[in-house]
C-alpha angles and dihedrals in degrees: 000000000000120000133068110244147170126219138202146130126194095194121119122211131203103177130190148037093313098045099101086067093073095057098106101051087046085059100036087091093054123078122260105265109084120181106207114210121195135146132232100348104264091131085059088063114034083048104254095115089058095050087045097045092046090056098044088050085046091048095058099244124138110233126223117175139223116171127151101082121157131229083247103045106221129209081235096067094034092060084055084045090057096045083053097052092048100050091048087047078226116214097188146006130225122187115206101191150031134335089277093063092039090054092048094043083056087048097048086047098061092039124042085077096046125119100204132058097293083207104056091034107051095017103040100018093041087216126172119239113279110255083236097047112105112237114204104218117234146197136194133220103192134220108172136026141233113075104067081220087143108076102013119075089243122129117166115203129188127219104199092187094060094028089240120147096179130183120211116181112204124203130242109306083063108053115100114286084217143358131213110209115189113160083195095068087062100057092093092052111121121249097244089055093045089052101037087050093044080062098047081057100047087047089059094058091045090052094050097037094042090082155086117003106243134118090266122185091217104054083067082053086054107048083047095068090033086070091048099047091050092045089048108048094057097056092044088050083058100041115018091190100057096132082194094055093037098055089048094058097054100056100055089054091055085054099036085075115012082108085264113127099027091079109122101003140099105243123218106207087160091117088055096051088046089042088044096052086054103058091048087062096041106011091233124171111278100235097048091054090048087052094040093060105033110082091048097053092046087053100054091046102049109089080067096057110022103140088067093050094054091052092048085052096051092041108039115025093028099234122169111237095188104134103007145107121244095244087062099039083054093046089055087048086064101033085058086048089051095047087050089047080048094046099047095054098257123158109261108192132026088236088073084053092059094269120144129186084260091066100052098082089054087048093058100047086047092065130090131215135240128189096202097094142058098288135024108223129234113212074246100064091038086063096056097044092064096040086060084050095062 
């Protein structure tokens, strides 16, 4: 491994089907006005809320409510979030939902107490939190799974207006105080979402895997839960309710971005600011944009790493690799990864997410570049990545 690094992570987990049940030890050390955060009101209906809501009143905590969040979070809605958390004095937030609900509840945390445009300073600035700025601690009962957002210092937040669907991650003060893992309270999940999120899963590990060329502990971890993910999602695509699958997924999405398995390593992220751009142009869901530009862009990159697409190939996909060069042992690597995207029901092209070949100029204006992976993009070679992706 090359680098010099320091690890930690503050976040606490209490993981399976009994782990509702510590809640309210997990809150006892926070004060007594708690601001619940939750999006359309799924949780109202499968019983979670309930649950939730029972705990927090035995517990001794006043409840001030603040539902309604997006799949893309917006600034819009975070501003509201901010008035929320202000007039409740909020001690504490706890997030009830996705990633999408975890990342906005973190948002709303570093920036309810700001005194700048939350948006231009964490979002366009990229700034850190001002050592004076009060941070609400927050915690995160989860009910689907993908981002990781429950145990890394991450929110994504999205500004229709400027097209901008921008990523911050925050450090350590940040991160969720506490997670609440369940694979249960996924089971209601819809397909679309399960299988969208299991990408979102699967694209983590590739951003992270897909750089530097050293002999890296944690490209052996990835390609671990690479083999577990692929082996459990399709039993969970077959069978939603597979407590076995289920949990399994949950738990490398908690991994594939916990900062892990980043340690060390160069990390890629070029596929998410392409996916991302994509979804602040169509509001598309998170994972399908992700799977609608991936194969594309690995494509294009490969010839410049294409060691590391050949042992993909061989590791994770088993392919044999007797007789044949390594550019074509990488490109069936790819060719098996697409037929699995195509198996498990992904989307498979931007033009299915409301994307037409008049957009593609603002998208890609839209995306931003990174320099961790093989290749560093031109604005050029963005446009024609998405146009391949149509």
């Amino acid at each position: 491994m090359l680098g010099n690094f320091t690890y930690c992570n503050p976040t606490k987990l209490y993981f399976g089907k009994d782990a509702l049940g510590s809640l309210g030890a997990a809150l006892a050390g926070y004060g007594k006005n708690v601001l619940l955060v939750y999006g359309g009101g799924s949780i109202k209906k499968n019983g979670i809320y309930d649950k939730v809501i029972s705990i927090l009143r035995s517990s001794g905590k006043n409840v001030y409510e603040d539902g309604g969040v997006m799949p893309n979070p917006t600034s819009e809605k975070l501003a509201e979030g901010c008035e929320r958390a202000r007039a409740a004095k909020a001690d504490f937030i706890l997030a009830v939902g996705g990633g999408s609900v975890c990342d906005y509840a973190k948002a709303v945390s570093v920036s309810a107490y700001c005194d700048d445009d939350p948006w231009e300073k964490y979002f366009i600035r990229m700034e850190d939190v001002d050592a004076d700025t009060r941070i609400i601690p927050v915690g995160c009962v989860l009910t689907m799974v993908g981002t990781g957002s429950e145990m890394n210092g991450g929110s994504v937040i999205t500004n229709h207006a400027q097209k901008l669907k921008i990523g911050h991650v925050f450090g350590e003060n940040v991160f969720p105080k506490f997670a609440i893992l369940n694979p249960e309270f996924t089971y209601t999940l819809p397909k679309y979402q399960m299988i969208s999120g299991i990408y979102d899963i699967m694209s983590h590990l590739l951003e992270q895997y897909f750089s530097g060329e050293d002999d890296n502990t944690s490209d052996y971890v990835i390609e671990g839960l690479l083999h577990s993910l692929i082996h459990s999602a399709g039993i969970a695509a077959e069978n939603p309710t597979d407590y076995e699958a289920r949990s399994n997924i949950m738990w490398i999405a908690t991994w594939a971005l916990n900062t892990f398995v980043a340690k060390g390593k160069d990390t890629d992220w070029e596929v998410h600011m392409l996916g991302q751009a994509v979804g602040a142009h169509t509001d598309a869901t998170h994972g399908m944009t992700l799977s609608a530009v991936s194969l594309p862009y690995y494509r294009y990159i490969l010839p410049y790493g294409q060691a590391k697409f050949a042992r993909y190939a061989v590791n994770v996909w088993g392919v044999d690799k007797a007789g044949k060069s390594e550019r074509q042992i990488a490109e069936e690597g790819l060719d098996a990864m697409e037929k699995w995207m195509r198996d498990l029901g992904l989307v498979m092209n931007i033009t299915e997410l409301g994307v037409n070949e008049d957009m593609l100029k603002g998208i890609a204006k839209s995306t931003l570049v990174m320099e961790g992976g093989y290749k560093t993009l031109t604005e050029d070679e963005i446009y024609n990545i998405l146009k391949a992706s149509l």
